[in-house]
MIDOSE-1310 file (N, C-alpha, C; in nm, 2 decimals, decimal comma, always signed):
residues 280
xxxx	+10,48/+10,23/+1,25/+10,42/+10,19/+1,38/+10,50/+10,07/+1,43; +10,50/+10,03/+1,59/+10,58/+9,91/+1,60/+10,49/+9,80/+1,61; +10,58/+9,68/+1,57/+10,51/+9,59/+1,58/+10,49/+9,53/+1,68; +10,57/+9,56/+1,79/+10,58/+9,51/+1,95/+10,53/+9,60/+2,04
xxxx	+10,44/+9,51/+2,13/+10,39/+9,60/+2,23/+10,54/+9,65/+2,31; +10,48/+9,81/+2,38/+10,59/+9,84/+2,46/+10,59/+9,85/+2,60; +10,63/+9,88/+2,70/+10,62/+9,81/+2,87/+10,55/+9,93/+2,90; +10,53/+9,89/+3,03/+10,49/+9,92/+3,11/+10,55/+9,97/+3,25
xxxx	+10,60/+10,07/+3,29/+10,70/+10,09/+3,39/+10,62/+10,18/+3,52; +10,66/+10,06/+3,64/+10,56/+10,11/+3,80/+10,65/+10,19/+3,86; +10,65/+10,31/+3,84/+10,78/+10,38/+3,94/+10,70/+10,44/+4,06; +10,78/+10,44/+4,13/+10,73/+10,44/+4,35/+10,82/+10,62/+4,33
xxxx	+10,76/+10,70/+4,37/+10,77/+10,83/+4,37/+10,82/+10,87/+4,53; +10,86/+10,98/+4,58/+10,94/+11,06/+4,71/+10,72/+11,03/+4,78; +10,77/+11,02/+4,90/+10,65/+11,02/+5,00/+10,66/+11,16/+5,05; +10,72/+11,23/+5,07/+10,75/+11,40/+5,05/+10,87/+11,47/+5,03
xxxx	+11,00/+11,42/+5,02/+11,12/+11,49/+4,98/+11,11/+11,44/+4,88; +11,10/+11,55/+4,76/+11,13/+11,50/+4,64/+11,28/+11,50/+4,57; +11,38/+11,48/+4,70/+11,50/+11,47/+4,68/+11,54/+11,28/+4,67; +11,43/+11,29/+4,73/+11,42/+11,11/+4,74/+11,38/+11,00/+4,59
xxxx	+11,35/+11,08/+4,49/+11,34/+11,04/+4,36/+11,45/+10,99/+4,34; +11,46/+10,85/+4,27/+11,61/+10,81/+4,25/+11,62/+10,79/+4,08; +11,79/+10,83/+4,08/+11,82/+10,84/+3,90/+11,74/+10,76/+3,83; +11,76/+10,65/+3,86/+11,65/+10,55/+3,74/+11,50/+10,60/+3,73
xxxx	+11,46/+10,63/+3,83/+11,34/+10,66/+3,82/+11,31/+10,83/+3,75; +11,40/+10,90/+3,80/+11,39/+10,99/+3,65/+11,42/+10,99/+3,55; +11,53/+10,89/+3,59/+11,58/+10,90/+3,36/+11,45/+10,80/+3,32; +11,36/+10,73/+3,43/+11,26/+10,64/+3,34/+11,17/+10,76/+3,26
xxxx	+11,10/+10,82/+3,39/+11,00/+10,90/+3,37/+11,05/+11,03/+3,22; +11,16/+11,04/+3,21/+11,20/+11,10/+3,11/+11,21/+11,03/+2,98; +11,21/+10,88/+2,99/+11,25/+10,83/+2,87/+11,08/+10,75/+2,86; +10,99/+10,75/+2,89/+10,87/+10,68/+2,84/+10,80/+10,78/+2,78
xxxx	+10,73/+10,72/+2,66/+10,63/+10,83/+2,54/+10,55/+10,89/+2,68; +10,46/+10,88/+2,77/+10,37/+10,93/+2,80/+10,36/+10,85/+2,97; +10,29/+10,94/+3,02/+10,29/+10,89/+3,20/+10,17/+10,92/+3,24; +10,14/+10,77/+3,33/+9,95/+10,75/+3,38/+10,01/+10,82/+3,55
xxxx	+9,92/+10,91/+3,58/+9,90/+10,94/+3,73/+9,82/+10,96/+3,79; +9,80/+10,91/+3,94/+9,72/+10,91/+4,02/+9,65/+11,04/+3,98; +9,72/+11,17/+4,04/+9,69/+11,25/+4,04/+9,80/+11,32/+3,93; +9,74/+11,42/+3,84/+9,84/+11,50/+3,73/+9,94/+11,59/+3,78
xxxx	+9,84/+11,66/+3,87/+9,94/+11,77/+3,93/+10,05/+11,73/+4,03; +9,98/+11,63/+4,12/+10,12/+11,63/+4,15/+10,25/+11,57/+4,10; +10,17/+11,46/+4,02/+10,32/+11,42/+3,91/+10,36/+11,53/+3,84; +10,31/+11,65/+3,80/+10,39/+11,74/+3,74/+10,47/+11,82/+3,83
xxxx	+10,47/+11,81/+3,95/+10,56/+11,91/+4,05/+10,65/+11,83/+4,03; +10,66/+11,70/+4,01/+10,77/+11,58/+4,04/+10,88/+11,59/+3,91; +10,79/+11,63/+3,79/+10,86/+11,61/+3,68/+10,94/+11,78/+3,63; +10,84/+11,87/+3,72/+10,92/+12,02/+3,72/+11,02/+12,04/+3,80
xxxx	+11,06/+11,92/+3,90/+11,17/+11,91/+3,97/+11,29/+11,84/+3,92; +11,27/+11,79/+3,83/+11,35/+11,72/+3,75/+11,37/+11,74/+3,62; +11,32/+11,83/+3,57/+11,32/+11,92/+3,44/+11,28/+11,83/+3,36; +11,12/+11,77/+3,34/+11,13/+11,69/+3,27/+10,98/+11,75/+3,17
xxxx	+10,94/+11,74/+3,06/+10,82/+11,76/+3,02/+10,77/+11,65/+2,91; +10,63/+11,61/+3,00/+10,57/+11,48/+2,92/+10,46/+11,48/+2,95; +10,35/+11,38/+2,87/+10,19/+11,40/+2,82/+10,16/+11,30/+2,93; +10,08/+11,40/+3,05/+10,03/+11,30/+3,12/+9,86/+11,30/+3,11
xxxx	+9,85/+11,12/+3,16/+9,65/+11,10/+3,15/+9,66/+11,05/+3,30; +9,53/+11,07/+3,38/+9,48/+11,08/+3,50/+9,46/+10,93/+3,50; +9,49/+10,84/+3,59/+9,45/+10,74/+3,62/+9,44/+10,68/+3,76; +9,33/+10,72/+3,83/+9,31/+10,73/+3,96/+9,17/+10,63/+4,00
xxxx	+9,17/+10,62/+4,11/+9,08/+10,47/+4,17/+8,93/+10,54/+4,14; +8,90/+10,65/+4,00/+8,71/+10,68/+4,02/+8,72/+10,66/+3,85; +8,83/+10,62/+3,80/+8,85/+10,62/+3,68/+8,93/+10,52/+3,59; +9,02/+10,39/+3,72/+9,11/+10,32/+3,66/+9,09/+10,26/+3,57
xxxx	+8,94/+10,17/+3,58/+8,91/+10,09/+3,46/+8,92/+10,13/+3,35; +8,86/+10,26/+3,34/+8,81/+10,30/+3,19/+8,94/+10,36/+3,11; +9,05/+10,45/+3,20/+9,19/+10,47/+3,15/+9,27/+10,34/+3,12; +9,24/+10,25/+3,22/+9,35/+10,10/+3,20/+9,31/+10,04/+3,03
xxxx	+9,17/+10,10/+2,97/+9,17/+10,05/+2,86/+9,24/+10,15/+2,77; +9,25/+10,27/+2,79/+9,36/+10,35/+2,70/+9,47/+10,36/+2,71; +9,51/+10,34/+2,81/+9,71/+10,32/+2,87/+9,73/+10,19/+2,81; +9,66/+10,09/+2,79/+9,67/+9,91/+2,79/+9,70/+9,94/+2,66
xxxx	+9,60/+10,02/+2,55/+9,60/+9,99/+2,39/+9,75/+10,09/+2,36; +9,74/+10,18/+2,40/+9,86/+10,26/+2,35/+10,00/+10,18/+2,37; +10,00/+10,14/+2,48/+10,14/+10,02/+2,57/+10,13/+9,93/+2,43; +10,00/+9,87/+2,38/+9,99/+9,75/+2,30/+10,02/+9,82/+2,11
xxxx	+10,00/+9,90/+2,12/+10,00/+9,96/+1,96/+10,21/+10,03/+2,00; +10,29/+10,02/+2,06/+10,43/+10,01/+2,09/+10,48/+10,11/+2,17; +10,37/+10,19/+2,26/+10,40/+10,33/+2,32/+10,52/+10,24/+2,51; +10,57/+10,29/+2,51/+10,62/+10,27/+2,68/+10,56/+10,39/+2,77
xxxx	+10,49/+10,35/+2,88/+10,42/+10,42/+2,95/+10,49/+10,39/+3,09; +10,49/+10,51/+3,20/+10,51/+10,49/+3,36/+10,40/+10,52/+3,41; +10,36/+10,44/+3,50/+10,27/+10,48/+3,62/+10,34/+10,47/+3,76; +10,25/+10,64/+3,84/+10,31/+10,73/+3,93/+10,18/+10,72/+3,99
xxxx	+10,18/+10,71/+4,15/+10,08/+10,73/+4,23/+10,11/+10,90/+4,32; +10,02/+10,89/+4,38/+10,06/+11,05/+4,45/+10,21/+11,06/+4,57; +10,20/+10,95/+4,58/+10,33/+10,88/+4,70/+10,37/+10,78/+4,71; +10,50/+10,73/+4,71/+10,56/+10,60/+4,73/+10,53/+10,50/+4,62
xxxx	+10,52/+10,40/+4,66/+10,53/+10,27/+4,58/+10,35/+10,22/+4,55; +10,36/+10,28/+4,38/+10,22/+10,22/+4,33/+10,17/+10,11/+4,34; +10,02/+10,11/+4,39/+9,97/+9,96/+4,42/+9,94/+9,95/+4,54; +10,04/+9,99/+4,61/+10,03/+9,95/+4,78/+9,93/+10,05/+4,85
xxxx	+9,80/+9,99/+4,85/+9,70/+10,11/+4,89/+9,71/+10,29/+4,77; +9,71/+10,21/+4,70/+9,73/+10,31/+4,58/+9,66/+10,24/+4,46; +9,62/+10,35/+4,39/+9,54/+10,30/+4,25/+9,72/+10,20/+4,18; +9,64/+10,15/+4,07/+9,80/+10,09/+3,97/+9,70/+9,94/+3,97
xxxx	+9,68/+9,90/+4,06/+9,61/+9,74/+4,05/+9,57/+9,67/+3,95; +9,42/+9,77/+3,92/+9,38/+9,67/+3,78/+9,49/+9,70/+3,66; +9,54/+9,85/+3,65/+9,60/+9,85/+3,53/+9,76/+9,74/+3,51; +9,78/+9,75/+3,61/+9,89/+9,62/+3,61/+9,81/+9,46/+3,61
xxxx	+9,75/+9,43/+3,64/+9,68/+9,32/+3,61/+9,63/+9,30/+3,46; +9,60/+9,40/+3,47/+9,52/+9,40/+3,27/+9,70/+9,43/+3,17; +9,77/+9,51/+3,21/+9,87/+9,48/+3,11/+9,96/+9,33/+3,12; +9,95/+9,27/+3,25/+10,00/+9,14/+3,23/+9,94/+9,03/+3,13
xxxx	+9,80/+9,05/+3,20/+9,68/+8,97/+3,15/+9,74/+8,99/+2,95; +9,76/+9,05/+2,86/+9,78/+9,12/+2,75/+9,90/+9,10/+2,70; +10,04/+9,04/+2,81/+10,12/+8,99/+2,77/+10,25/+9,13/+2,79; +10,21/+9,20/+2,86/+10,32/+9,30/+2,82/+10,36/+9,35/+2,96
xxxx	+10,54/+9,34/+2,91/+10,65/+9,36/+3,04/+10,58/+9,42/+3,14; +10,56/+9,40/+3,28/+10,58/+9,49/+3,37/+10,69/+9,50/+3,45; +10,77/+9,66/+3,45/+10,91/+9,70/+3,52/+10,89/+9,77/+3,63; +10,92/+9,70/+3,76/+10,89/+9,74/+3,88/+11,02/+9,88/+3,88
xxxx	+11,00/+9,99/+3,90/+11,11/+10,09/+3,94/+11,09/+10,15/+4,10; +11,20/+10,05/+4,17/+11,19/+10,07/+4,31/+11,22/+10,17/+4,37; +11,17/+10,25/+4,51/+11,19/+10,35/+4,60/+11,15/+10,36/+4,70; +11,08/+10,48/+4,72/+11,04/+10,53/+4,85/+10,91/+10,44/+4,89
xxxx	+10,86/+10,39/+5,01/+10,73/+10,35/+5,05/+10,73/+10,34/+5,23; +10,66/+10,40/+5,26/+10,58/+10,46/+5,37/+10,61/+10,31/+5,46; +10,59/+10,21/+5,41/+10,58/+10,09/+5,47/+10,71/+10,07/+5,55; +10,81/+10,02/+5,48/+10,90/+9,98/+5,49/+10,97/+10,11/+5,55
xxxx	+10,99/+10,24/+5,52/+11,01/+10,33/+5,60/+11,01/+10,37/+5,71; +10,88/+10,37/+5,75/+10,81/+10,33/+5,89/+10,88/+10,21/+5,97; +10,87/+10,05/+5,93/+10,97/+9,98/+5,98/+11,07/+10,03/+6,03; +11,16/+10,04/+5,97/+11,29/+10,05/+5,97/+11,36/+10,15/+6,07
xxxx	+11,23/+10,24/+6,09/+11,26/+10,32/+6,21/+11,19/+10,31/+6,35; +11,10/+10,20/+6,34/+10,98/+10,19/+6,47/+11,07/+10,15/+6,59; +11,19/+10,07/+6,58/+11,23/+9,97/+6,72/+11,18/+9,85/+6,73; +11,04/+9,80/+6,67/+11,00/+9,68/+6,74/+11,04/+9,60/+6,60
xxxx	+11,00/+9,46/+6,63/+11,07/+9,33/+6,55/+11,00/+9,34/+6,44; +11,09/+9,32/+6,37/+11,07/+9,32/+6,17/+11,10/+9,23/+6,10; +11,15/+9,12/+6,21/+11,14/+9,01/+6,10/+11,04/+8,96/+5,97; +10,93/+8,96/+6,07/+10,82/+8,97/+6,01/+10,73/+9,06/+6,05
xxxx	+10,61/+9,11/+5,95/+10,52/+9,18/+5,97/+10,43/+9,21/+5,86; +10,28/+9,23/+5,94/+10,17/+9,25/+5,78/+10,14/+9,39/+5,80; +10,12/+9,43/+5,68/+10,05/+9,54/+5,63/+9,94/+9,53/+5,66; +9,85/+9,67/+5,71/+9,69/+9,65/+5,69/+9,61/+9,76/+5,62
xxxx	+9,72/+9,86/+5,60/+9,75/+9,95/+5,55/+9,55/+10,05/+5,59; +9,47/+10,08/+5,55/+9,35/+10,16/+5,63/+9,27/+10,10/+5,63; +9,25/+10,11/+5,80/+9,10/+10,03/+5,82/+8,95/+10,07/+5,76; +8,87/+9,99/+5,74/+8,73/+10,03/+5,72/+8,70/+10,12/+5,79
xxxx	+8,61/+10,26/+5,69/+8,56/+10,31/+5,76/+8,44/+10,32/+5,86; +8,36/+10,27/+5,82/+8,23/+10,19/+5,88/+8,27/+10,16/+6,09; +8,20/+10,21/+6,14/+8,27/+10,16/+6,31/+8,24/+10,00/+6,31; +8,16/+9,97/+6,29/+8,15/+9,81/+6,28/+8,27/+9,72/+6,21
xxxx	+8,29/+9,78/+6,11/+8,41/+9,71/+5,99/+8,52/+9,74/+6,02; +8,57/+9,84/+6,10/+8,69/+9,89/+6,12/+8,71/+9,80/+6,33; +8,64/+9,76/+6,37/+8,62/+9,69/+6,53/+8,63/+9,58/+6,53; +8,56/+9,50/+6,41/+8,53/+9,37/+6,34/+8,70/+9,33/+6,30
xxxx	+8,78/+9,43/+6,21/+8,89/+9,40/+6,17/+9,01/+9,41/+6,28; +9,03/+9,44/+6,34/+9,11/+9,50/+6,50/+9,07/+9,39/+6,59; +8,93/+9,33/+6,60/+8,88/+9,20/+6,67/+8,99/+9,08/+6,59; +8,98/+9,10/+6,47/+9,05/+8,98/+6,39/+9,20/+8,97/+6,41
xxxx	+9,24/+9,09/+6,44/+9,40/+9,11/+6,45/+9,43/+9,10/+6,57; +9,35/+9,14/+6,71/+9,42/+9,08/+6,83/+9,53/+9,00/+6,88; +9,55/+8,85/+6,80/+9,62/+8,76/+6,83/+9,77/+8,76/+6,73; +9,76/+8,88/+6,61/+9,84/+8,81/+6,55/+9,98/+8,87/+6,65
xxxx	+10,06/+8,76/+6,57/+10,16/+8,79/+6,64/+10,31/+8,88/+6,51; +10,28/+8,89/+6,45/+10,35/+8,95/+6,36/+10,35/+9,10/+6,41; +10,42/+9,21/+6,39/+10,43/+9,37/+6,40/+10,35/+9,42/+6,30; +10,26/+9,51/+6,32/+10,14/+9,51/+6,23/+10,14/+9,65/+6,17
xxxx	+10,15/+9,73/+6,06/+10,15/+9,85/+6,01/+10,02/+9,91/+5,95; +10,01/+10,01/+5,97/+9,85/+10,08/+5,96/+9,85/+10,26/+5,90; +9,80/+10,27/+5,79/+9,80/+10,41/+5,76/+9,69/+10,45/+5,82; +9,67/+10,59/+5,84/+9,55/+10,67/+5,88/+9,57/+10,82/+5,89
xxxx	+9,47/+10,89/+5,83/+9,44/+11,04/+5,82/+9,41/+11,06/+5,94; +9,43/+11,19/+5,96/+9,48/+11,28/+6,08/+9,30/+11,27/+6,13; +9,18/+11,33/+6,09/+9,01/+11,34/+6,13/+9,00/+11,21/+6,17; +9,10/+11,07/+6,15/+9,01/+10,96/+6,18/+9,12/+10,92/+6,30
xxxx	+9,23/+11,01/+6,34/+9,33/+10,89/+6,40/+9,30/+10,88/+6,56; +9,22/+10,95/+6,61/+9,19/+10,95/+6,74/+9,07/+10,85/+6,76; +8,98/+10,80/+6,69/+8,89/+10,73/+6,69/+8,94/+10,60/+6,64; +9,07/+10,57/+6,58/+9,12/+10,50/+6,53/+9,24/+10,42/+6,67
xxxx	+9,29/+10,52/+6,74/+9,38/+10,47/+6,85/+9,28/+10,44/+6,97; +9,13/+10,50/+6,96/+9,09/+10,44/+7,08/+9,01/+10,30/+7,04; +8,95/+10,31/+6,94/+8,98/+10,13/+6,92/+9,08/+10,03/+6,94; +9,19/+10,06/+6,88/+9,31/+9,97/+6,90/+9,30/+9,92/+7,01
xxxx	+9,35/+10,05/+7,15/+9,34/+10,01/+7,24/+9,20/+9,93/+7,31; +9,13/+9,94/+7,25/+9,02/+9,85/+7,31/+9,06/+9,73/+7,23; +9,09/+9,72/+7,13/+9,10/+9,53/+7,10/+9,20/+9,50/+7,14; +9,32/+9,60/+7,14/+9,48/+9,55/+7,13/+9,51/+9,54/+7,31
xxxx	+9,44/+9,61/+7,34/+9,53/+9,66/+7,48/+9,64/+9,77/+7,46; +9,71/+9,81/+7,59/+9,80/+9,89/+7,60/+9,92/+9,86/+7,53; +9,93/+9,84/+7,38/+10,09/+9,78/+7,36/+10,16/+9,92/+7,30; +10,30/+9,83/+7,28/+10,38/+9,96/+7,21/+10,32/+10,02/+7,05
xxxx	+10,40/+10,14/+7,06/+10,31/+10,18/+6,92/+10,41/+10,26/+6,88; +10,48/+10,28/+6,76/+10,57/+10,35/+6,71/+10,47/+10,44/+6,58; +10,42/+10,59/+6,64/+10,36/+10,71/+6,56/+10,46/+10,78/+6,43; +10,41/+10,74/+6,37/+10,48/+10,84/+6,20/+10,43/+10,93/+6,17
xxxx	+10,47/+11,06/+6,19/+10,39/+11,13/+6,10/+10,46/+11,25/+6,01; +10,41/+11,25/+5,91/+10,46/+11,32/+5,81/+10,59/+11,30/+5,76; +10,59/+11,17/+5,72/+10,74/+11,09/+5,74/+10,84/+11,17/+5,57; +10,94/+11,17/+5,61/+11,04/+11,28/+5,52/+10,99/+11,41/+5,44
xxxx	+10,89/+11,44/+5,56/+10,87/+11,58/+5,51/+10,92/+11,75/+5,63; +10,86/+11,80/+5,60/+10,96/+11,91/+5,69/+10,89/+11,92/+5,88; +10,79/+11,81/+5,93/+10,76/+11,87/+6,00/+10,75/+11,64/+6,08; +10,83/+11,62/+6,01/+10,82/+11,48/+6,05/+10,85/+11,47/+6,18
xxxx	+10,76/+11,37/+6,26/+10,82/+11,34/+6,38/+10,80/+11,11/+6,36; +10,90/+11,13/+6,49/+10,83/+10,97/+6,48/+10,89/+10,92/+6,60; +10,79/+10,92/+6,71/+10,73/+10,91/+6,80/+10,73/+10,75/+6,87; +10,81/+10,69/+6,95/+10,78/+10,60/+7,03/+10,69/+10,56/+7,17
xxxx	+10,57/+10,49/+7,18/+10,52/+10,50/+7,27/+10,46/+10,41/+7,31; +10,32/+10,41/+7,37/+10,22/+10,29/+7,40/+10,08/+10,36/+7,32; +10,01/+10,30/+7,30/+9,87/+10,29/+7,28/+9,78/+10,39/+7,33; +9,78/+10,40/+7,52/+9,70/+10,48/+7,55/+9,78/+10,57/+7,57
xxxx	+9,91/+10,61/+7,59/+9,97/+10,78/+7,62/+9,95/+10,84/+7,41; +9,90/+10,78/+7,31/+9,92/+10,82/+7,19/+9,78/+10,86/+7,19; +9,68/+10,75/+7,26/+9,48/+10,82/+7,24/+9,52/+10,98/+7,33; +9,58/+10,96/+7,45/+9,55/+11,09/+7,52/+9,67/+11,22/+7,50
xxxx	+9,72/+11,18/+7,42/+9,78/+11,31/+7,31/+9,72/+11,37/+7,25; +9,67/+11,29/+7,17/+9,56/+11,34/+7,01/+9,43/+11,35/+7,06; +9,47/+11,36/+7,23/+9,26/+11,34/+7,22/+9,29/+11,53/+7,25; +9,40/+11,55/+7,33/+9,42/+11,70/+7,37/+9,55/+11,80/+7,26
xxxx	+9,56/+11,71/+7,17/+9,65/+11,78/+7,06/+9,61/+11,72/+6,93; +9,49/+11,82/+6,83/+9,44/+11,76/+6,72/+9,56/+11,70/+6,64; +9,52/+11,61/+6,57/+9,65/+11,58/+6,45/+9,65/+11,66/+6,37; +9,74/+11,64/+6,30/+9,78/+11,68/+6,17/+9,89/+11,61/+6,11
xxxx	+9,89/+11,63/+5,91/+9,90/+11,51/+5,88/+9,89/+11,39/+5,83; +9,98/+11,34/+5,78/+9,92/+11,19/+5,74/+10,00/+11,10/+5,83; +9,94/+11,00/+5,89/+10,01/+10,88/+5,99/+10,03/+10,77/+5,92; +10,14/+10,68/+5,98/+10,20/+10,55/+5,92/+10,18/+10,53/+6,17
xxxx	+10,09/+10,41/+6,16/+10,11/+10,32/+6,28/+10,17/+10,17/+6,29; +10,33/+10,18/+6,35/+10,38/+10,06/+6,35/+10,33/+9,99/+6,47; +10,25/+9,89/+6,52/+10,17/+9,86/+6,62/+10,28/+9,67/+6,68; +10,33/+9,69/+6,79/+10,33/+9,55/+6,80/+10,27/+9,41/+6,86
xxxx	+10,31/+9,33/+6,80/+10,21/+9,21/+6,77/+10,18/+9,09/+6,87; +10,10/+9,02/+6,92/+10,03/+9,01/+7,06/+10,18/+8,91/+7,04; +10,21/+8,92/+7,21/+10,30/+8,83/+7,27/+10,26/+8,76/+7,44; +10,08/+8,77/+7,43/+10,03/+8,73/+7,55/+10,11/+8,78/+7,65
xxxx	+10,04/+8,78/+7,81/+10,13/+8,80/+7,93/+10,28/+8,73/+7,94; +10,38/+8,80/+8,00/+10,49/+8,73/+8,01/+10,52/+8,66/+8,19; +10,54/+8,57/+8,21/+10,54/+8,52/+8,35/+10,58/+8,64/+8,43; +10,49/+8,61/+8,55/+10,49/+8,72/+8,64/+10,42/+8,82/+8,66
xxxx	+10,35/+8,84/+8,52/+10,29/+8,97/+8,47/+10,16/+8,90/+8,50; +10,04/+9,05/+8,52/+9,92/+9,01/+8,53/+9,87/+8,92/+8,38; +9,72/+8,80/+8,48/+9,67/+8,77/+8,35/+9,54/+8,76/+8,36; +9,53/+8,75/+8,24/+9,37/+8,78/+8,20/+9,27/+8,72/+8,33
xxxx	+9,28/+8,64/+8,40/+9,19/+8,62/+8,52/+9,20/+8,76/+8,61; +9,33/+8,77/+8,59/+9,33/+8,89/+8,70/+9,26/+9,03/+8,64; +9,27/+9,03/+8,47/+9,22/+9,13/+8,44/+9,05/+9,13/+8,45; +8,97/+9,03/+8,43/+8,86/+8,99/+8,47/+8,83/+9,04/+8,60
xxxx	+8,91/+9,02/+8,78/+8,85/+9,03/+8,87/+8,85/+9,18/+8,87; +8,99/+9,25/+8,78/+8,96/+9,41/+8,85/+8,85/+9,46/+8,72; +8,79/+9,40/+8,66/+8,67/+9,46/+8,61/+8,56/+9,42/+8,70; +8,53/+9,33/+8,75/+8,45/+9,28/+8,80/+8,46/+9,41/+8,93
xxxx	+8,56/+9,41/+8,97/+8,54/+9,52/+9,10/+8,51/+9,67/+9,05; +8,56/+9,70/+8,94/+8,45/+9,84/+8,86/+8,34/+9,82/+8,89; +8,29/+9,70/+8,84/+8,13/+9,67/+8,79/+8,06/+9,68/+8,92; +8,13/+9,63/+9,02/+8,07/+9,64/+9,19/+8,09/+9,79/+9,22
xxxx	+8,17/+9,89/+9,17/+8,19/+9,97/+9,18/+8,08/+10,08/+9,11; +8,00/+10,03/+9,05/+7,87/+10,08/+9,00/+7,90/+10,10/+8,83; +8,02/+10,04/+8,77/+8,05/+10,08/+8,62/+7,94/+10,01/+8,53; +7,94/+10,01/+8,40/+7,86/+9,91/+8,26/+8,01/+9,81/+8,29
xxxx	+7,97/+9,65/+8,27/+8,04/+9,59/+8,21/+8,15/+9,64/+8,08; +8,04/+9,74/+8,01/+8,14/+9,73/+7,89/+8,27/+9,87/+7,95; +8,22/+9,94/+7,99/+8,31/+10,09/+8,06/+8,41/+10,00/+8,13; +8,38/+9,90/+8,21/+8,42/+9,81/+8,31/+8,55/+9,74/+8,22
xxxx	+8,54/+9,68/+8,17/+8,61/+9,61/+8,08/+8,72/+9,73/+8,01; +8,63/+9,82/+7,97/+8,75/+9,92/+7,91/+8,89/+9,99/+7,98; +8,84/+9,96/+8,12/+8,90/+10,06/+8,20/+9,02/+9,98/+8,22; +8,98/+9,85/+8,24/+9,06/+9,74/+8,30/+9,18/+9,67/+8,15
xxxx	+9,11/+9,69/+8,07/+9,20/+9,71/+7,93/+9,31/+9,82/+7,95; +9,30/+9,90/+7,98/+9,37/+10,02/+7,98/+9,46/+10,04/+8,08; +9,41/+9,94/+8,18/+9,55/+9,89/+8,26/+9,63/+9,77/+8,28; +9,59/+9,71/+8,21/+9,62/+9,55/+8,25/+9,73/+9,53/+8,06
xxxx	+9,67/+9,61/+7,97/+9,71/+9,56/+7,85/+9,64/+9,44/+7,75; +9,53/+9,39/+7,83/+9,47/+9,27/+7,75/+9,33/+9,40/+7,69; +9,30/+9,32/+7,60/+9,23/+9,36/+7,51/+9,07/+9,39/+7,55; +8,99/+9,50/+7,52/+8,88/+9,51/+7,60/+8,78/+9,39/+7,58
xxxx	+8,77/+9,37/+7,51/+8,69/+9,20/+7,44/+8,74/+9,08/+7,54; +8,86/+9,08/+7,54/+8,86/+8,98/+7,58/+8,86/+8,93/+7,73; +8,87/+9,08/+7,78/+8,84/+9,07/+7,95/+8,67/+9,10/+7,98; +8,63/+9,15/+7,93/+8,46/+9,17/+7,85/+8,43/+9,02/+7,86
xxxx	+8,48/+8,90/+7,81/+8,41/+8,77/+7,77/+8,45/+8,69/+7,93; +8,59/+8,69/+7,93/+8,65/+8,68/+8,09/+8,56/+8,71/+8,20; +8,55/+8,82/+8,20/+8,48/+8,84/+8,29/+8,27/+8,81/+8,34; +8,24/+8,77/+8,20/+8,08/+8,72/+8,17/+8,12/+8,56/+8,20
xxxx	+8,20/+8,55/+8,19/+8,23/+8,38/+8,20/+8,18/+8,36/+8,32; +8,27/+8,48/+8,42/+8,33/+8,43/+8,55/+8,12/+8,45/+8,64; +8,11/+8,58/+8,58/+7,93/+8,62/+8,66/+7,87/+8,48/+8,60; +7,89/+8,41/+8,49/+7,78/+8,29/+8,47/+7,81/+8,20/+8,55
């Protein structure tokens, strides 16, 4: 038996071309005793694509704790282990978390094996500024927790990236546009697989696509990041009076506000408060 604990290896898997697996990352998965995955099966399509055969255990977010204690003791009794999530780069909105935390915590190597991730993907193809930008990767599902979080991002000013399933992404872009306003939006979908598109646009020509063309899919949204009015351009007083003339027009403030979001680009909230200011 060894006397040294053995590593721990995080390898980031193809997001759908599994041509996108890179050497290292197969000769890993070939050279470790045994491999933790999200899901089994589909690490085994990965490893029958690469002719590889090895003893895999399920380690997935309804079960990580309780495996992280059996991948942790085998890693610690001299075994080298990889962990594989269903797509891309493990951790990132992917199970891997505690188990990487608990093998650190324990003293033993963790080897990042870099690749594919949806993230940075998405960037690289959107057009808008990447100097910087946050991940927010999927909103709350809850309508309150997912409105609440979109209220909080309003202002940032960084390019902001967002996953989301196809059932939720229409209820998901017409929020946006109510906190965000009309801004640009760079749509991913089904990114390096066979039916990928990726889509430049705004906000509301992307709600009234998907409101008349269901999705399909998994989405990556590159969203960019508030850069307030630019001189010349309407501003938020102005967006206030043309709600205010809805509201004369027999609208709800809140309809009122929304509509005026949807033309102006300021955020429905905030022409919503604008405009209660201006009636007090």
């Amino acid at each position: 038996m060894n006397s040294s604990p053995g590593k721990l290896y995080v390898v980031a898997t193809p997001i759908g071309n599994l041509n996108d697996l890179s050497p290292r990352a197969a000769e890993t998965l070939g050279s470790v005793d045994f491999i933790a995955a999200e899901d089994t099966r589909v690490t085994a399509k990965i490893l029958n694509h690469i002719g590889v055969k090895k003893g895999l255990i399920s380690c997935q977010k309804y079960n990580e704790r309780e495996r992280t204690e059996q991948i942790v003791s085998r890693i610690l009794a001299g075994e080298n282990a990889a962990f594989c999530s269903d797509a891309g780069t493990p951790v990132i909105s992917d199970p891997g978390g505690t188990l990487v935390s608990k093998a650190l915590d324990e003293g033993i190597t963790v080897v990042p094996v870099s690749g594919p991730s949806a993230v940075v993907s998405a960037l690289s193809v959107c057009g808008l500024r990447c100097e910087r930008f946050c991940f927010e990767g999927f909103l709350p599902t809850p309508k309150g927790g997912r409105r609440e979080r979109l209220e909080e991002l309003k202002n940032e000013k960084r390019t902001m990236v967002f996953y989301e399933a196809p059932h939720k992404l229409q209820r998901t872009l017409g929020d946006m546009l109510d906190a965000f306003g009309d801004r640009p939006v760079t749509v991913c979908r089904e990114m390096t697989k066979l039916h990928e598109e990726i889509w430049r646009t705004r906000l509301r020509q992307a709600k009234e696509y998907y409101d008349d063309n269901p999705p399909r899919g998994e989405f990556v949204l590159v969203i960019s990041g508030y850069s307030g009015p630019e001189h010349g351009e309407v501003t938020l007083d102005d967006a206030a009076d043309l709600a205010a003339d809805y509201m004369k027009e027999g609208m709800s403030a809140s309809d009122a506000a929304k509509r005026a979001a949807r033309e102006t680009g300021f955020s429905k909230s905030e022409i919503y408060r604008a405009a209660g200011e201006k009636r007090d």
